[in-house]
Backbone as CSV, one residue per row, in Angstrom:
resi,resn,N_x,N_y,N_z,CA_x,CA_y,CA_z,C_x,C_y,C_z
1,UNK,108.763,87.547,89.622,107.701,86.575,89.400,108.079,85.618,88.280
2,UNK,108.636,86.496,87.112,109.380,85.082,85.953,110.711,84.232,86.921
3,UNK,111.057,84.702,87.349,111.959,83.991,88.071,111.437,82.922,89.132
4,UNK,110.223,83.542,89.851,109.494,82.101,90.081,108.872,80.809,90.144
5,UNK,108.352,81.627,88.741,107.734,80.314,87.754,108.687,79.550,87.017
6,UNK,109.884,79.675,86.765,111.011,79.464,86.532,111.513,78.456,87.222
7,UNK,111.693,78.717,88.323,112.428,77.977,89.622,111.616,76.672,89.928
8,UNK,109.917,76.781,89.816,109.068,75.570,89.800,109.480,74.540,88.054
9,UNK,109.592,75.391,87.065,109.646,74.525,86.330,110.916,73.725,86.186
10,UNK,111.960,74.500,86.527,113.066,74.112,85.955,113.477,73.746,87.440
11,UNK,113.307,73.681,88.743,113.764,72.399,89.626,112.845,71.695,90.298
12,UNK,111.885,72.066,90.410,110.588,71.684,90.876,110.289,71.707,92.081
13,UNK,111.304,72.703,92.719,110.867,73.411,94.338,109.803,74.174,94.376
14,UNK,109.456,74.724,95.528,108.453,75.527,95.794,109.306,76.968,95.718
15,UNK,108.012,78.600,96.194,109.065,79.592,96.098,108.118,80.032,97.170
16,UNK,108.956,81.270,98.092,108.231,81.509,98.810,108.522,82.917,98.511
17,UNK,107.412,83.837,98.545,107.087,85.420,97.494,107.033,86.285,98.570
18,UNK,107.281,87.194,99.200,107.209,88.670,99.972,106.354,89.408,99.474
19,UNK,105.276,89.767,99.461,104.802,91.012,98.952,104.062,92.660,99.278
20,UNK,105.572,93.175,99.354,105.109,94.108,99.838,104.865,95.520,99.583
21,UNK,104.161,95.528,98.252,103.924,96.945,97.901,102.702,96.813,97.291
22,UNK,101.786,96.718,98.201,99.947,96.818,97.932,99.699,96.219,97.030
23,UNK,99.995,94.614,96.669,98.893,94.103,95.761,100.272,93.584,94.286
24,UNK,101.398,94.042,94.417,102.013,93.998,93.265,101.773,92.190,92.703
25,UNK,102.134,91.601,93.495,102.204,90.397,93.270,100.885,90.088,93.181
26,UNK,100.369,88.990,92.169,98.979,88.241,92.245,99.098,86.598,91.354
27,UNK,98.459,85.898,91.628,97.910,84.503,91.451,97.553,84.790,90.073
28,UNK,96.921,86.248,89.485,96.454,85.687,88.011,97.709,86.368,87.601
29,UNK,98.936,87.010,87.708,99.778,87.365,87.026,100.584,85.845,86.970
30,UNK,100.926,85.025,87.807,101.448,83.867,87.887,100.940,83.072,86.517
31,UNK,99.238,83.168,86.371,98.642,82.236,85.645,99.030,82.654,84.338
32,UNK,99.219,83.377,84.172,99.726,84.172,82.680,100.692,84.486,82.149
33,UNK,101.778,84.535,83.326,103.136,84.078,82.967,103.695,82.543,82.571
34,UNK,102.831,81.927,83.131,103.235,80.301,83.075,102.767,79.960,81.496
35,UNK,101.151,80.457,81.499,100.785,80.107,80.140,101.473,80.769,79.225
36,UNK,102.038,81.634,79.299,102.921,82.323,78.270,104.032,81.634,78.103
37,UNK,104.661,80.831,79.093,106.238,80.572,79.232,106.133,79.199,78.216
38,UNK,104.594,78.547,78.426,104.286,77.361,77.494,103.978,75.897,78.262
39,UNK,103.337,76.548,79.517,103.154,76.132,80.321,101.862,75.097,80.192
40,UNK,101.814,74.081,80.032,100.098,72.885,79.704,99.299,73.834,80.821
41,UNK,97.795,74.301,80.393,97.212,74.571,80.887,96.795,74.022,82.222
42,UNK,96.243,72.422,81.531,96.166,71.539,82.764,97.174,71.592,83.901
43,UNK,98.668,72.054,83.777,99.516,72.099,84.414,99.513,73.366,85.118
44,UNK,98.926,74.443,84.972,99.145,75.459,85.619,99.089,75.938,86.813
45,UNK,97.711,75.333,87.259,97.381,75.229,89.069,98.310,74.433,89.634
46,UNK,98.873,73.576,89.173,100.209,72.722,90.029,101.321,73.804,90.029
47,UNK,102.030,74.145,89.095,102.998,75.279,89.295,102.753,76.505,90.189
48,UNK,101.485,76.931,89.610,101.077,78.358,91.124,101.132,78.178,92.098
49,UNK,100.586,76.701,92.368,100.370,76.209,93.901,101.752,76.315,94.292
50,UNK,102.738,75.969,93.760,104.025,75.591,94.574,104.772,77.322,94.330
51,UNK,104.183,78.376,94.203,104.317,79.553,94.448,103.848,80.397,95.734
52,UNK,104.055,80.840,97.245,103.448,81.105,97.894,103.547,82.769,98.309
53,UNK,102.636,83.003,98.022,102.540,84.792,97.986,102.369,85.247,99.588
54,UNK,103.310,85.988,100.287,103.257,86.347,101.422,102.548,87.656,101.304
55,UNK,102.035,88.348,102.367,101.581,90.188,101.970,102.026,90.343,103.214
56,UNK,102.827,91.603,103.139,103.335,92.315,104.490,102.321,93.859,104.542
57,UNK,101.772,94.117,105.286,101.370,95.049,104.936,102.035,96.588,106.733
58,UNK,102.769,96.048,106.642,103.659,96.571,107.320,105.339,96.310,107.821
59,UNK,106.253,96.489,108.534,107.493,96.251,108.837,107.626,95.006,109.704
60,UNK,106.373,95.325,110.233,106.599,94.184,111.875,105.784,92.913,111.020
61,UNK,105.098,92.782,109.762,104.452,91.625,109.271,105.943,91.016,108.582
62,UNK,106.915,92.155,107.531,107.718,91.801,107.068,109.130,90.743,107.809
63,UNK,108.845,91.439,108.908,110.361,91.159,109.590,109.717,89.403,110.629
64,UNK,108.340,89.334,110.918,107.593,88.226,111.707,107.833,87.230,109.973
65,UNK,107.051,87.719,108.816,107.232,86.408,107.977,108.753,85.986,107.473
66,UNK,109.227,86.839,107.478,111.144,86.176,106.634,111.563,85.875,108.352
67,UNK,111.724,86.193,109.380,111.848,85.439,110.816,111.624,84.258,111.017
68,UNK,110.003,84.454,110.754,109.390,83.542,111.728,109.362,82.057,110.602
69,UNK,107.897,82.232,109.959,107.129,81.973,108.943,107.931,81.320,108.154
70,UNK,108.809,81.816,107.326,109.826,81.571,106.617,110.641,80.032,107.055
71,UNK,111.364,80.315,108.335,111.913,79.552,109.156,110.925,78.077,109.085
72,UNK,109.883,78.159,109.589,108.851,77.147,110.085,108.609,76.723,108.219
73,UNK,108.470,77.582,107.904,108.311,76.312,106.409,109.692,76.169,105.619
74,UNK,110.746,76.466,105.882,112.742,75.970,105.826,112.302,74.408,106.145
75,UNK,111.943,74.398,107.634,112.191,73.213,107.906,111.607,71.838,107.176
76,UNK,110.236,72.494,107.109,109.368,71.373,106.432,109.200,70.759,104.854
77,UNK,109.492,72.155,103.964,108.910,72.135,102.640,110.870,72.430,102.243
78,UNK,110.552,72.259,100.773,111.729,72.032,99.932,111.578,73.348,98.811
79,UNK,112.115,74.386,99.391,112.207,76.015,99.004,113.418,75.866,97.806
80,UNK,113.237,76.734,97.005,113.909,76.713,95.699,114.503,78.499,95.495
81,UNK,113.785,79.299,96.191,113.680,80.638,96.258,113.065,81.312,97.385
82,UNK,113.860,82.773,97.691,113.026,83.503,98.412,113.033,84.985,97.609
83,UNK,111.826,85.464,97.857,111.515,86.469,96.937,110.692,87.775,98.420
84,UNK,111.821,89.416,97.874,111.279,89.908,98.629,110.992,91.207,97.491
85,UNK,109.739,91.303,97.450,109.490,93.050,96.116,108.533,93.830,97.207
86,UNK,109.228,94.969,97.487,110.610,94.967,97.764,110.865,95.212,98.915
87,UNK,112.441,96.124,99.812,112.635,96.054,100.804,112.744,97.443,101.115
88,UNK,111.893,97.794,99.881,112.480,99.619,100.164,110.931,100.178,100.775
89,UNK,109.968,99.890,100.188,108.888,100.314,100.539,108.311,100.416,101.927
90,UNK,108.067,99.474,102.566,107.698,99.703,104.392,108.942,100.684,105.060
91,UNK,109.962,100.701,104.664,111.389,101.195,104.701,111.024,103.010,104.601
92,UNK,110.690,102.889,102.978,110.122,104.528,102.752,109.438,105.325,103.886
93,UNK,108.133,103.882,103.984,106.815,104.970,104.335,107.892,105.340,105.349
94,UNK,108.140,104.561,106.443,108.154,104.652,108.098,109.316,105.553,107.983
95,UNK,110.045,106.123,107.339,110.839,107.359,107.407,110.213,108.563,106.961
96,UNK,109.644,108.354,105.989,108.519,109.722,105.347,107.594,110.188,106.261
97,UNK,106.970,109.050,107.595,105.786,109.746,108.501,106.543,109.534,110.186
98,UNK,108.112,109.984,109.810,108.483,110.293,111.338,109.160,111.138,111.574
99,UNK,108.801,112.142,113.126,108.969,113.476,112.867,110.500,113.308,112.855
100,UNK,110.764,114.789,112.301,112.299,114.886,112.093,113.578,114.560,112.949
101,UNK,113.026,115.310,114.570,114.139,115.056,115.321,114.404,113.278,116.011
102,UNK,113.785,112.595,115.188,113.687,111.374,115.583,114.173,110.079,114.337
103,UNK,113.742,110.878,112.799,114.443,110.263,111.626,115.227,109.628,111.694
104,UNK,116.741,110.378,111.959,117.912,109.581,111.953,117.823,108.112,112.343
105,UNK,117.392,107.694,113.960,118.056,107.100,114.667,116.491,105.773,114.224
106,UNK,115.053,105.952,113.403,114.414,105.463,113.043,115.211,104.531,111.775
107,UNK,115.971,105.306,111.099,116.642,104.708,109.699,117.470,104.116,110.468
108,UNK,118.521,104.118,111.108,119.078,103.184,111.288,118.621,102.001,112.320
109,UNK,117.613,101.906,112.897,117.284,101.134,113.329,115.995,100.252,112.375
110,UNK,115.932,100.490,111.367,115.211,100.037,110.176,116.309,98.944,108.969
111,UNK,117.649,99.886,109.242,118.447,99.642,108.318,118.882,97.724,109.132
112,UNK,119.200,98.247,110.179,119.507,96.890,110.781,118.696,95.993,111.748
113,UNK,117.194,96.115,111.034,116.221,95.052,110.937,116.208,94.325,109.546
114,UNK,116.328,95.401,108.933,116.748,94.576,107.498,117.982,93.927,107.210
115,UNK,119.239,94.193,107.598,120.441,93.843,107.863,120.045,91.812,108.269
116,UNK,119.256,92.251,109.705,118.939,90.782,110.987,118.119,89.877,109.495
117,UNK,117.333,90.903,108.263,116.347,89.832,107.840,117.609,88.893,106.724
118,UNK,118.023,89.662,105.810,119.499,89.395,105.041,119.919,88.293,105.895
119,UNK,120.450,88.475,106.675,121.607,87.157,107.357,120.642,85.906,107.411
120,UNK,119.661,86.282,108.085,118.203,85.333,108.443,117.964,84.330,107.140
121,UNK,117.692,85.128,105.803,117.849,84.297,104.926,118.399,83.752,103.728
122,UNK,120.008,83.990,104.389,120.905,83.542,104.210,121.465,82.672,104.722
123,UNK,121.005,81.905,105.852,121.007,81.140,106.780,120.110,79.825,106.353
124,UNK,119.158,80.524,105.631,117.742,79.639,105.051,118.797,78.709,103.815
125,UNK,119.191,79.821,103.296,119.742,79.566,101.822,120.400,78.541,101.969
126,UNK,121.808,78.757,102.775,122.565,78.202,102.948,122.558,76.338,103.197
127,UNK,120.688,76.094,103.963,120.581,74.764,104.186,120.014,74.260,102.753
128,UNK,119.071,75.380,102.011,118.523,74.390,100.768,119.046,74.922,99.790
129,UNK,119.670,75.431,99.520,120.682,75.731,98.170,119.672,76.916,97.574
130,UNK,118.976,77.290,97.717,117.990,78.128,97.585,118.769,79.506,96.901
131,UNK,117.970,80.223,96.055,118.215,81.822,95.747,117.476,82.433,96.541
132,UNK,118.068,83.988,96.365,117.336,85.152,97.100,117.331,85.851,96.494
133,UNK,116.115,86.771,96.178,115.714,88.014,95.296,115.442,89.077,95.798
134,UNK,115.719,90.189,96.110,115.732,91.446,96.276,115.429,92.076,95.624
135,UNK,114.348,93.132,95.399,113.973,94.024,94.622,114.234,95.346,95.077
136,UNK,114.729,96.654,95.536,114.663,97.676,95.894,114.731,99.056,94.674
137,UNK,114.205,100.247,95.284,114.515,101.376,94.589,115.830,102.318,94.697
138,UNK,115.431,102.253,93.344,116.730,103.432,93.478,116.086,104.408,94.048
139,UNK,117.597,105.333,95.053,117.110,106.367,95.950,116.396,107.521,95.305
140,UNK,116.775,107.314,93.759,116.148,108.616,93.403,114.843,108.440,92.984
141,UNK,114.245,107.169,93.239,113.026,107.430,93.074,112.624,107.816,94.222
142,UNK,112.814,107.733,95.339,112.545,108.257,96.470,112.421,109.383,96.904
143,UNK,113.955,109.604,96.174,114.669,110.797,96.569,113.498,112.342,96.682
144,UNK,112.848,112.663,95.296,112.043,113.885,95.353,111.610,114.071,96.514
145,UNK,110.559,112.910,96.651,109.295,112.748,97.613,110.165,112.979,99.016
146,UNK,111.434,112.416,99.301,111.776,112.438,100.665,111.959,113.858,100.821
147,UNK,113.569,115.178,99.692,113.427,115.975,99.794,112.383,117.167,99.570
148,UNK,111.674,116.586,99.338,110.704,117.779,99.941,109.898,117.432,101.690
149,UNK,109.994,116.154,101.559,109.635,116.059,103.358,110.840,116.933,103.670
150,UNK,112.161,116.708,103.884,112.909,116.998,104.575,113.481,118.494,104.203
151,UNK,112.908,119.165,103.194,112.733,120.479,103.200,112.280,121.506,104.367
152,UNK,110.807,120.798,104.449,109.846,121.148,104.818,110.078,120.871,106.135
153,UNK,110.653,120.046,106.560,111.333,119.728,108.150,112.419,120.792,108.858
154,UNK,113.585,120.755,107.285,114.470,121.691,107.936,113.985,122.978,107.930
155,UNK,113.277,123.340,107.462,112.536,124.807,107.759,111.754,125.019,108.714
156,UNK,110.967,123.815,109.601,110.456,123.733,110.679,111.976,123.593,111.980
157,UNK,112.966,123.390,111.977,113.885,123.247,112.142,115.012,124.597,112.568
158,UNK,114.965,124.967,111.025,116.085,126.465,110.941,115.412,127.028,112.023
159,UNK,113.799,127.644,111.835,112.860,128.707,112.653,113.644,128.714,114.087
160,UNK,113.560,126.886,114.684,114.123,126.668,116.136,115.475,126.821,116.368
161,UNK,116.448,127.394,115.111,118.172,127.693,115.410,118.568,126.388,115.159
162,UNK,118.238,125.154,114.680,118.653,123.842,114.755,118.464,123.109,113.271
163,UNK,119.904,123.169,112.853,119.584,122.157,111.600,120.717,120.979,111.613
164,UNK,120.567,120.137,111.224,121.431,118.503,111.056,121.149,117.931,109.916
165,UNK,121.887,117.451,109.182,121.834,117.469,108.394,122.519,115.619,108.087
166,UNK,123.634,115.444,109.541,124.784,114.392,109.549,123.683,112.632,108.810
167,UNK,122.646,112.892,108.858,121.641,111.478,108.804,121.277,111.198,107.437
168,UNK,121.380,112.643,106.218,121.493,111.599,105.510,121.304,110.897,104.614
169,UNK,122.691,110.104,104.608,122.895,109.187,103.898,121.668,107.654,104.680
170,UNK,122.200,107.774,106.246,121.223,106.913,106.667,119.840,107.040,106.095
171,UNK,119.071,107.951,106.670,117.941,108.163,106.274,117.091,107.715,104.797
172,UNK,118.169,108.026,103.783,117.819,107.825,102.034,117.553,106.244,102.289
173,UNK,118.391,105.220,103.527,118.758,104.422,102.911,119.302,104.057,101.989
174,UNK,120.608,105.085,101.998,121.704,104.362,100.944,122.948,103.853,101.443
175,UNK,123.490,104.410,102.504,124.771,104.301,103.434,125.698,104.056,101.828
176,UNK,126.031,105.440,100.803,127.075,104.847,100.158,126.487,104.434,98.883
177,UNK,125.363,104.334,98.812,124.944,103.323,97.587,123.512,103.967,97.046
178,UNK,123.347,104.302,95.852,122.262,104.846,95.452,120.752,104.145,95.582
179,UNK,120.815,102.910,96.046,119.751,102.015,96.264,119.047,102.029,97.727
180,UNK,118.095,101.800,98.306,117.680,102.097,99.479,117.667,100.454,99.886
181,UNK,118.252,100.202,100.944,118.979,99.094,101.095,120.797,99.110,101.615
182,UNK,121.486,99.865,100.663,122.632,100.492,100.705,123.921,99.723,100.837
183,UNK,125.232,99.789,101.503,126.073,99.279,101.344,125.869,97.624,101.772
184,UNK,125.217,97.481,102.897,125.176,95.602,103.427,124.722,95.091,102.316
185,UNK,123.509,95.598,101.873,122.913,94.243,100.905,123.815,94.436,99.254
186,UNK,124.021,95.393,99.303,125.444,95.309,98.051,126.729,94.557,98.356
187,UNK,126.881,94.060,99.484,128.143,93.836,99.953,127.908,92.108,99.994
188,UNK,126.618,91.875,100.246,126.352,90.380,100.787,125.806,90.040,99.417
189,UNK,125.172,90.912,98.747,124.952,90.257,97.173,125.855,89.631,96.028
190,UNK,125.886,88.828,95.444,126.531,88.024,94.514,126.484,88.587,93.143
191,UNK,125.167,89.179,92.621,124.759,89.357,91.803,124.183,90.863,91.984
192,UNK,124.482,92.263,91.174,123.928,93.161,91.365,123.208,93.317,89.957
193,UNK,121.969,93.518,90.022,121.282,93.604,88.669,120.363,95.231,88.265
194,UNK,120.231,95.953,86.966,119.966,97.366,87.356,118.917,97.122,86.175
195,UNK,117.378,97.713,86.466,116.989,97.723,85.321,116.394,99.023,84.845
196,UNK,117.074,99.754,83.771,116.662,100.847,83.411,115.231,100.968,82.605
197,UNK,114.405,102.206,82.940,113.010,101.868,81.730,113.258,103.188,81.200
198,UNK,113.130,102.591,79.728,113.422,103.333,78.579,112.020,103.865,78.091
199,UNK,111.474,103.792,77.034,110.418,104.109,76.015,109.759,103.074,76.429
200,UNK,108.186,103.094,76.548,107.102,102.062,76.549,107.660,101.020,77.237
201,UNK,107.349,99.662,76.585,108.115,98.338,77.779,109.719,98.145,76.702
202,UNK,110.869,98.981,76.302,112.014,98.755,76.644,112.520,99.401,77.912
203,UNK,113.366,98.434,78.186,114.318,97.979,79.019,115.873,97.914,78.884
204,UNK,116.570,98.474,80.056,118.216,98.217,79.256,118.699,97.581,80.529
205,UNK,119.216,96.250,80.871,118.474,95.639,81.597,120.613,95.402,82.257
206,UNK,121.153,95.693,83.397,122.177,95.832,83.339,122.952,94.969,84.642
207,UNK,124.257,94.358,84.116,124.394,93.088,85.195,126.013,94.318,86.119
208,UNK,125.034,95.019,87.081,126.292,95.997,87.441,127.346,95.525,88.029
209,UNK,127.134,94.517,89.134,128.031,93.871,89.633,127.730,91.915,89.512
210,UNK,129.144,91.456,89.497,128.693,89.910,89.592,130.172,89.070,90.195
211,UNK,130.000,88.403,90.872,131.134,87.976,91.803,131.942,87.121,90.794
212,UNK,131.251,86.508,89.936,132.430,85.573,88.895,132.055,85.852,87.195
213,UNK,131.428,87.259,87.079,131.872,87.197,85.366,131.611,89.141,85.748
214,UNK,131.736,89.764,84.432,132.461,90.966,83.961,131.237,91.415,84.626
215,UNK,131.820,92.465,85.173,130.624,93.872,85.316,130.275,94.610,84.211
216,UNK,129.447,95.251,84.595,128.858,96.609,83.451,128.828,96.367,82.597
217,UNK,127.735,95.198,82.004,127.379,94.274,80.727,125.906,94.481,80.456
218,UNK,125.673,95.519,79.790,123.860,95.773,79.383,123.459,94.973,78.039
219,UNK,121.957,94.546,78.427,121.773,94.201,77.212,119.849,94.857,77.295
220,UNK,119.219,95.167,75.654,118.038,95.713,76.029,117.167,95.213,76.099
221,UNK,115.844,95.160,76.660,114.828,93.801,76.783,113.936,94.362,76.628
222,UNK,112.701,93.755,76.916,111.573,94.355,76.299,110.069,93.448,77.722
223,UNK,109.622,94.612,78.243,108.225,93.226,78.947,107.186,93.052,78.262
224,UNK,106.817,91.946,78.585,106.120,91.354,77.841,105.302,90.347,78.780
225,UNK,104.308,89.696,78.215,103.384,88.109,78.931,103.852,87.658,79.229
226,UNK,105.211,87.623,78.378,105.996,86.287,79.149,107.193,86.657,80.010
227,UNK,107.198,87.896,80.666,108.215,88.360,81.771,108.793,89.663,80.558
228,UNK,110.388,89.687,81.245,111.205,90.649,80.599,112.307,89.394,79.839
229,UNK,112.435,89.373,78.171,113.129,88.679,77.583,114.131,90.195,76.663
230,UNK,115.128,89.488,76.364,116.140,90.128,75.639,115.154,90.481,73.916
231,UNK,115.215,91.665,73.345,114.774,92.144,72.208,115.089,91.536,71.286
232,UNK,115.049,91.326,70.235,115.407,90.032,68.835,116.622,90.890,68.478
233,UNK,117.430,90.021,68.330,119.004,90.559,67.770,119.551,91.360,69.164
234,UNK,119.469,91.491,70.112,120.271,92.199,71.059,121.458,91.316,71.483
235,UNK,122.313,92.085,71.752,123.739,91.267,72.205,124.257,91.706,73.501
236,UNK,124.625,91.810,74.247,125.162,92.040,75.691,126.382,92.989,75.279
237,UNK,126.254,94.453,75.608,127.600,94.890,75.606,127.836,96.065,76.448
238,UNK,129.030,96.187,76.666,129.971,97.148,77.132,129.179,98.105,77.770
239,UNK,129.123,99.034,79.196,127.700,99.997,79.269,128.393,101.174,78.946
240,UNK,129.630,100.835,79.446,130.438,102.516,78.860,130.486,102.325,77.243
241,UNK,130.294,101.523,76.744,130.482,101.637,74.968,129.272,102.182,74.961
242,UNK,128.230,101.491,75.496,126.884,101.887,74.992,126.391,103.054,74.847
243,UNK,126.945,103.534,76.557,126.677,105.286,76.297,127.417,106.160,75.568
244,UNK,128.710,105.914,75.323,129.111,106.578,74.253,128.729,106.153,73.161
245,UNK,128.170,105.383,72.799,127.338,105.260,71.456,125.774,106.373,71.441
246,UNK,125.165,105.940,72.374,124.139,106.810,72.700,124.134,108.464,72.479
247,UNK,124.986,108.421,73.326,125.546,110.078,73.261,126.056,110.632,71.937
248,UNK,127.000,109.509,71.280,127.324,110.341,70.048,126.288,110.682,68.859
249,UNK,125.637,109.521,69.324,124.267,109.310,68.672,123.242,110.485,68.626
250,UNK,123.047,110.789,70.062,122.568,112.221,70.025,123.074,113.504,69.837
251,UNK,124.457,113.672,69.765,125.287,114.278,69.281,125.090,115.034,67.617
252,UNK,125.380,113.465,67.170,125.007,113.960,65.752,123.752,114.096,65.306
253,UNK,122.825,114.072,65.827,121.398,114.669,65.713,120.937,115.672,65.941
254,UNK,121.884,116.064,66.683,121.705,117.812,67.350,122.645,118.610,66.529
255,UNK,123.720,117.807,66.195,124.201,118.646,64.850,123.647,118.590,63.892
256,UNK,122.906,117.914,63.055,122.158,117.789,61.633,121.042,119.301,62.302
257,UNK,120.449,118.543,63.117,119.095,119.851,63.095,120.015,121.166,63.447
258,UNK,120.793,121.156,63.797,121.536,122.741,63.560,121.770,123.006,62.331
259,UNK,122.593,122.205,61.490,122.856,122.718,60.533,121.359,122.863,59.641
260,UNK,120.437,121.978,59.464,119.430,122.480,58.829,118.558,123.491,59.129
261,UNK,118.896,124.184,60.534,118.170,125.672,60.793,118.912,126.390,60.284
262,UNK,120.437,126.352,60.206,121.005,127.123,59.449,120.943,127.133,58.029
263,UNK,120.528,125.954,57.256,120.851,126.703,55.844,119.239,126.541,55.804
264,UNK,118.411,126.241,56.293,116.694,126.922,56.319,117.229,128.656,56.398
265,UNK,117.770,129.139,57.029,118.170,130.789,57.750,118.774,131.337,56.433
266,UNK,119.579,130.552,55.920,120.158,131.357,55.174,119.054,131.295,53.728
267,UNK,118.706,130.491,53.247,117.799,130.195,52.369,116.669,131.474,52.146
268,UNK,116.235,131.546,53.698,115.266,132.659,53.648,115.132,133.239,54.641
269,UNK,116.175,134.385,54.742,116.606,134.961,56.269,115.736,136.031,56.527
270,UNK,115.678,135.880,57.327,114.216,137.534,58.110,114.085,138.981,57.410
271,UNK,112.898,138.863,56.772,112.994,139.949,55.959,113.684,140.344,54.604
272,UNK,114.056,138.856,54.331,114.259,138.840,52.518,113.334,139.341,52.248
273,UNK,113.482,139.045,50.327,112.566,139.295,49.209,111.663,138.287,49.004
274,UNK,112.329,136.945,49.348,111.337,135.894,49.010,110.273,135.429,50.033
275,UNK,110.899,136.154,51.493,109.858,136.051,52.703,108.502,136.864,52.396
276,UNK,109.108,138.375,52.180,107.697,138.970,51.802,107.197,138.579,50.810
277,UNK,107.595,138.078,49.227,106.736,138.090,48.416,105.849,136.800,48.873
278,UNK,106.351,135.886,49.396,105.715,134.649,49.801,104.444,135.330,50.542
279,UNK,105.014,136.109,51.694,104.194,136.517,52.712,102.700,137.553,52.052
280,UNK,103.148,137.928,50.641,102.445,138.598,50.277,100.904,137.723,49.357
281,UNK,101.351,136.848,49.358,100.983,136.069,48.179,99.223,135.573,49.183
282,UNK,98.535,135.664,48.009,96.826,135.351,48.367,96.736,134.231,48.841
283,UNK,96.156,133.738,49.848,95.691,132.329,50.125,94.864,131.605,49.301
284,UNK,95.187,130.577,48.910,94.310,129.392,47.667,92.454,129.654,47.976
285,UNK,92.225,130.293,47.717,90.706,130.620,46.738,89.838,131.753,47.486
286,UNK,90.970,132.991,47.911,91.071,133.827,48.575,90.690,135.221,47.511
287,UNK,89.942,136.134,47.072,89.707,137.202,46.703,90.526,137.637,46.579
288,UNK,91.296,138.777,45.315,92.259,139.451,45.132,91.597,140.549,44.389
289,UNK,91.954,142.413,45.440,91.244,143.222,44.780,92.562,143.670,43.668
């Protein structure tokens, strides 16, 4: 959504928004990002307007608006962006509520409707110079919720002498790739972007892959009114430095509190003299016969 309001100010195209996970997207989050960004009030209904919020509230709405919809306003209007949050969700449900011996061949025929939507608007792109945004989950957020469906399947399963197992990678929607989405849209992407959530609204916000500058470049951010901006003083670095910074970091924290249980232990080890006399000693305004 900062990236939308973005795209109106700074080229003055329109954007056209996907929204498909119950409600994420809204008109007053727009209004409040803009006014935050420093946006003239008076100016604000002009910028939203040239924001257009799609709602899919299923696969066959998703795959009819980036098809159809999409197409029919390519031709007419002057698109700056396409925005889909996200591609994992209609994706989820419709594997989570189909019976097992039928899963497999559901994911991949899911996988390459989404595949047909990718090329579709990339095709868009290609005439108006346009970006494309992708939002998906990582599989492991998925992941619990699926294995225990598919627990609970293969045990309906074993009972009948029959387990399979070959689907999957399909199924997660990862083919290869921890994201549900999986190897195509990693492969056709330019830009792979990862955003980790840390404590409250930090962020370690990470550029994993990028077709013309360095991979594995984190830097930490913070959300906020005005989107997700970089933290005051943060610098972009290294992700393998980082975690070995991290780690040593916790490292030596787990050594300090060791060593201070140890010389706490030795100080006053179980069943000294100074444990009991302590232990013996009256509580502050306690009777002493």
């Amino acid at each position: 959504m900062q990236a939308a309001v973005h795209t109106v100010l700074d080229e003055g195209r329109q954007v056209l928004y996907l929204d498909t996970e119950s409600g994420g997207a809204s008109e007053l989050r727009l209004y409040t990002l803009a006014s935050a960004l420093g946006v003239p009030e008076a100016d604000i209904p002009s910028v939203v307007s040239r924001i257009t919020i799609f709602k899919a509230y299923d696969l066959g709405d998703q795959h009819r608006i980036i098809t159809e919809d999409w197409g029919e306003i390519t031709q007419t209007g002057e698109v700056g962006m396409f925005a889909v949050d996200s591609v994992a969700w209609h994706y989820h449900q419709r594997v989570m509520n189909t019976p097992s011996e039928m899963v497999g061949a559901v994911a991949r025929e899911l996988l390459g409707r989404l595949e047909m939507e990718t090329k579709t608007l990339l095709k868009y792109a290609e005439k108006t110079g346009a970006s494309i945004i992708y939002t998906s989950w990582s599989a492991s957020k998925a992941k619990k919720a699926f294995e225990e469906h598919q627990r609970r399947e293969l045990e309906k399963a074993a009972r009948k002498g029959f387990v399979d197992t070959r689907d999957l990678d399909v199924v997660l929607g990862t083919y290869g790739e921890d994201y549900i989405g999986g190897r195509f849209i990693g492969y056709m992407a330019k830009v792979i972007a990862r955003i980790w959530r840390l404590q409250g609204d930090l962020r370690f916000f990470v550029i994993e892959a990028h077709r013309e500058k360095r991979d594995n470049i984190g830097i930490y951010m913070r959300v906020s009114e005005k989107g997700l901006h970089p933290v005051d003083g943060a610098k972009p670095v290294p992700v393998e430095s980082e975690m070995r910074r991290r780690l040593i970091a916790e490292e030596e924290k787990a050594v300090e509190a060791d060593a201070a249980e140890v010389e706490r232990r030795l100080k006053h080890p179980p069943g000294s003299g100074a444990a009991v006399e302590k232990s013996r000693r009256p509580r502050s305004g306690a009777r002493q016969s």
